[in-house]
C-alpha positions as CSV (number, residue, x, y, z in Angstrom):
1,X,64.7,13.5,97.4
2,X,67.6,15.6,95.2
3,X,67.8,13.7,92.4
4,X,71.8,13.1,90.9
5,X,71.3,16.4,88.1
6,X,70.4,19.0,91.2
7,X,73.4,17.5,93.3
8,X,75.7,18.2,90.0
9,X,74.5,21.2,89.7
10,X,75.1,22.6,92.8
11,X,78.9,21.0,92.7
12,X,79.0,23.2,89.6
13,X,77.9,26.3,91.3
14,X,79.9,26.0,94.0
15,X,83.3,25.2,92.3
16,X,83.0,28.4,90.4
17,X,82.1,30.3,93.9
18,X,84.5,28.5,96.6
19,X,86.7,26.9,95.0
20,X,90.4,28.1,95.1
21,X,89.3,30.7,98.1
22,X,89.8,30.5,101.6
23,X,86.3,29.7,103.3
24,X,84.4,30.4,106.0
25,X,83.0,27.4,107.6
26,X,80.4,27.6,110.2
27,X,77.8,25.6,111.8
28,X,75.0,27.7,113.3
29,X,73.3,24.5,114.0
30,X,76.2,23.2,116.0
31,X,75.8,20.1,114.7
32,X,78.7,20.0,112.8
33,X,81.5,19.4,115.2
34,X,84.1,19.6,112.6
35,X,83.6,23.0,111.2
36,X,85.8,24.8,113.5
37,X,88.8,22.1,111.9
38,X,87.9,23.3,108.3
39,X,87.3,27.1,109.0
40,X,89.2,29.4,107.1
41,X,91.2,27.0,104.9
42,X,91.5,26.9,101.0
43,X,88.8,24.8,99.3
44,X,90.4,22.6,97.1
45,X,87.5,21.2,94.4
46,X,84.0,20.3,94.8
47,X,82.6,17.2,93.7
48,X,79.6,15.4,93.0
49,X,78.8,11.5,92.6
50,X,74.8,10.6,92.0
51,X,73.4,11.7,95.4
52,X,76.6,12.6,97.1
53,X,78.5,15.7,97.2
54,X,82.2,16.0,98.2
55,X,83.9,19.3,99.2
56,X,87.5,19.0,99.1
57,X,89.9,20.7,101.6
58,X,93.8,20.5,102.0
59,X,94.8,17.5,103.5
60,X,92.7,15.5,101.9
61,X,90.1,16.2,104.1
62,X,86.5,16.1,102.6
63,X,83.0,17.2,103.4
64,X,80.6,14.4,102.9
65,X,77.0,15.7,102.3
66,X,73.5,13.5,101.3
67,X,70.4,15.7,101.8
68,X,68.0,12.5,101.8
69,X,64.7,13.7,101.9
70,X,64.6,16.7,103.4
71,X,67.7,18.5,102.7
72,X,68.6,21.8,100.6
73,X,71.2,23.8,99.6
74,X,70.7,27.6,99.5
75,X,73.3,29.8,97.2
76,X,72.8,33.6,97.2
77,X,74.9,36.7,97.2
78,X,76.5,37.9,100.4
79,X,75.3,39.9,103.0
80,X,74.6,36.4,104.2
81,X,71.2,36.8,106.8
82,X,71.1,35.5,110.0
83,X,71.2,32.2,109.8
84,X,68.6,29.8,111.5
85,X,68.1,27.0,113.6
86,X,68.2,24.6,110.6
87,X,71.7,25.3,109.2
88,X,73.9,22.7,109.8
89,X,76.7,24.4,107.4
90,X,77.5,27.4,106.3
91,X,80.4,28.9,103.3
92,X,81.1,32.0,103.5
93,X,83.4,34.1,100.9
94,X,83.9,37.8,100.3
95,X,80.8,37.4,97.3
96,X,78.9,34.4,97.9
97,X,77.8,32.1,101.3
98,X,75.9,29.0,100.8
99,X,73.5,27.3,103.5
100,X,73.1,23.7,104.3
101,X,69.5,23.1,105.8
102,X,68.5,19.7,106.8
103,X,70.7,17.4,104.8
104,X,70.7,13.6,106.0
105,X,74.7,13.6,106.5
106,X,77.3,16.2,106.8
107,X,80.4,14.7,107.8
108,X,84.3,15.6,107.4
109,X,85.8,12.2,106.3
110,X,89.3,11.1,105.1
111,X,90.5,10.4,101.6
112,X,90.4,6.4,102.4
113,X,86.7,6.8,103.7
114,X,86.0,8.8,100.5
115,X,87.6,5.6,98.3
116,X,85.5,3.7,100.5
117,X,82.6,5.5,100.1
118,X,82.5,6.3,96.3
119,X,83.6,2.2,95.8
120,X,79.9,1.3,97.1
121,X,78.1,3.3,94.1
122,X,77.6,2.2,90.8
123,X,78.4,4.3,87.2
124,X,77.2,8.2,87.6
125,X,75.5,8.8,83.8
126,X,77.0,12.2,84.6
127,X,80.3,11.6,84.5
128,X,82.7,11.5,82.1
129,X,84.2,8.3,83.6
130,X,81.5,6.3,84.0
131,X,81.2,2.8,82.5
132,X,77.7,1.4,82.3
133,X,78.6,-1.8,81.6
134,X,79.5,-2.2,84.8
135,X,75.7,-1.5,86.4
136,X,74.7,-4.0,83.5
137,X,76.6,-6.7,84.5
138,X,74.7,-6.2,88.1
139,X,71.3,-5.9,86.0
140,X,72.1,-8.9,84.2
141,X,72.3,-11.1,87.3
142,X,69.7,-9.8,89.4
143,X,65.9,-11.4,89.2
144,X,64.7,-7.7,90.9
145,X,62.2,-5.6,88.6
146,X,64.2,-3.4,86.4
147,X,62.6,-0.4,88.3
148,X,64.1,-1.4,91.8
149,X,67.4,-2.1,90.1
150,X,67.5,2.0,88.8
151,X,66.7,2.6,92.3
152,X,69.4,0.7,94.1
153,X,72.4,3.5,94.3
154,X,75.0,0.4,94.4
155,X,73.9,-0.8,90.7
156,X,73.2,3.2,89.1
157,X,74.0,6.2,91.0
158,X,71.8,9.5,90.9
159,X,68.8,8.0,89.3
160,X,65.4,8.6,91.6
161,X,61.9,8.1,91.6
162,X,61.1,10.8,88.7
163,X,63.9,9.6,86.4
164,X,63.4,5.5,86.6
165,X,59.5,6.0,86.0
166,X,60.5,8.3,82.7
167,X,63.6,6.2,81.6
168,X,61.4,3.1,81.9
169,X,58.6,5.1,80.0
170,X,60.5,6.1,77.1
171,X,62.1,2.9,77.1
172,X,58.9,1.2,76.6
173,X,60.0,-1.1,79.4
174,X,57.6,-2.7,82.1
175,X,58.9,-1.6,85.1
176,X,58.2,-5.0,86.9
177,X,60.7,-6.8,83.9
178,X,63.7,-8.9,86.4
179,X,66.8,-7.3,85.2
180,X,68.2,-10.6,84.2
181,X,65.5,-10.2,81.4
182,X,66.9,-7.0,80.3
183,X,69.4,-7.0,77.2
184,X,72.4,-4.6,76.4
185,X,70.6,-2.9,73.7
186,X,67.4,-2.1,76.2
187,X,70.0,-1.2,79.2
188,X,72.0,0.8,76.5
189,X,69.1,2.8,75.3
190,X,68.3,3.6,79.3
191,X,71.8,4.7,80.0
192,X,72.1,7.1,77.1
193,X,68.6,8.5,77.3
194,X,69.8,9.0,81.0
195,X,72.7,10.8,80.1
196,X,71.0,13.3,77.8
197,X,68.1,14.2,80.4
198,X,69.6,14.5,83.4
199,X,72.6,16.9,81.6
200,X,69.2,18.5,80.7
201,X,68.3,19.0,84.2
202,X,71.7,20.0,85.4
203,X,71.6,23.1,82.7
204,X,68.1,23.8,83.9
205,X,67.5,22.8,87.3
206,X,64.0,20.8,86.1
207,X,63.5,17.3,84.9
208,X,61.5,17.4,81.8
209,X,60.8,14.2,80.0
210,X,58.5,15.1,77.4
211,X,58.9,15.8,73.6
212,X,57.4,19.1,72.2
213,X,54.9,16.9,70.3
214,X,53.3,15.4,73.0
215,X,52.7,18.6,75.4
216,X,49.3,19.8,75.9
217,X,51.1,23.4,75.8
218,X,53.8,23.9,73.3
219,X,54.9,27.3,73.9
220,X,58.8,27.9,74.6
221,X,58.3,27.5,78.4
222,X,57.8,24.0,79.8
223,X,54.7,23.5,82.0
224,X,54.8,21.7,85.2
225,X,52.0,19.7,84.1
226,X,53.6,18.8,80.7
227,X,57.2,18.1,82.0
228,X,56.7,14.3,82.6
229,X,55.0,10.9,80.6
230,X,54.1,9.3,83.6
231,X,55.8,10.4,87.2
232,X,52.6,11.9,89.5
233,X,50.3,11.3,86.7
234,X,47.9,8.7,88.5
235,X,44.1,8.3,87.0
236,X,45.1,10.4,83.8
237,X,45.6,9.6,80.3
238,X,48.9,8.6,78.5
239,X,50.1,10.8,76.4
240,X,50.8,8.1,73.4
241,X,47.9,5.9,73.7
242,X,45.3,7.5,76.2
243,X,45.4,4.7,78.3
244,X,45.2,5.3,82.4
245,X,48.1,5.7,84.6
246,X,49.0,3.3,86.9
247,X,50.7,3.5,90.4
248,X,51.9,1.3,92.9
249,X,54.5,0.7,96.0
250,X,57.8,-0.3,94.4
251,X,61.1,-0.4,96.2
252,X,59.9,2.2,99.3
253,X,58.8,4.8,96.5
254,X,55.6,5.2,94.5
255,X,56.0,3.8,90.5
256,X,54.4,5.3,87.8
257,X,53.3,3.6,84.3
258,X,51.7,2.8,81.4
259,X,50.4,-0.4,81.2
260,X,49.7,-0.6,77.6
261,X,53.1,1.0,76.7
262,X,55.1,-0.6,78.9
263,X,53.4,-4.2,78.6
């Protein structure tokens, strides 16, 4: 799944290409009813929250998009191809179109619903506004491990399964630690280690985790295998003390951990 840093970065794109022009909306799928309502009007803004992005038309009238597991977002240069069976969405301008292929939801809502909506989620570490005390005082109270509480969109919004095993990592924290057991200073060192790596993955499109000292490669370019501490590393050696990898079943996704680090 799209973790929060690609959905912000394809808000970014997209406000530079769309926004302020009169669109194009289709759905070649035909599964979005609405697109005939939308088509041709000015898009307004584009916006992201953690796993959600928002497109913004006149009359307060927003597209809602989560692409779950399966769903992608193709950007490219007009002459748009044909489109295929798979595209629920499509935004067309004179330069740029963009595809919507296989998103979990695509649907126009109201400005309330958005309120609604955005209300449910906890602090985005990507934006400006967001207050993390807020998903502390959740952590505080809850007797959940630490690493389902990342998980949980309602308490921190955009973090996913490659980001809570690295936050934890780098944190030193056991990912099995109830949050009630967490203190500011631990949750403030996650939030702002948060905030600097997954800016890092919006300018790049990659989460990379490591430090230059601790890659196997340290050339300018960022291997795939050196790019995280401990997320799909199962059976091999941590890169601090050499100690085995660990994995299990947490919270419907597979964790990833040190155990001698993150005793």
């Amino acid at each position: 799944m799209p973790e929060g840093h690609t959905i912000h970065r394809i808000a970014g794109q997209h406000r530079t290409r769309f926004s302020g022009e009169a669109v194009s909306v289709t759905s070649p799928q035909g599964r979005f009813l609405e697109a005939d309502r939308l088509d041709g009007r000015e898009l307004k803004a584009v916006e992201a929250y953690g796993k959600h992005l928002l497109y913004e038309f006149d009359g307060r009238r927003y597209v809602h998009v989560h692409l779950g597991l399966f769903g992608k977002v193709r950007t490219a240069q007009q002459p748009a191809p044909r489109a295929g069976p798979t595209v629920r969405m499509r935004l067309s301008v004179d330069e740029w179109y963009a595809d919507l292929v296989g998103p979990t939801r695509c649907r126009l809502i109201d400005g309330d619903q958005r309120s609604t909506l955005l209300s449910r989620l906890g602090p985005d570490p990507l934006r400006r506004s967001a207050d993390p005390h807020l998903a502390f005082e959740r952590i505080s109270r809850s007797r959940q491990p630490i690493a389902a509480l990342l998980m949980d969109q309602s308490v921190v919004a955009g973090i996913g399964n490659v980001y809570r095993a690295e936050l934890l990592y780098r944190a030193r924290l056991n990912p099995y630690r109830p949050g009630s057991d967490t203190d500011l200073e631990a949750w403030t060192q996650i939030w702002e280690d948060a905030r600097t790596l997954m800016r890092a993955g919006v300018r790049s499109g990659r989460i990379v985790t490591t430090e230059i000292r601790d890659r196997d490669n340290q050339g300018r370019i960022v291997r795939a295998s050196d790019a995280h501490y401990v997320y799909g590393r199962t059976g091999r050696w941590c890169r601090t003390c050499q100690t085995e990898i660990r994995a299990a079943d947490l919270a419907g996704r597979t964790l990833y951990w040190c155990p001698k680090c993150q005793r």
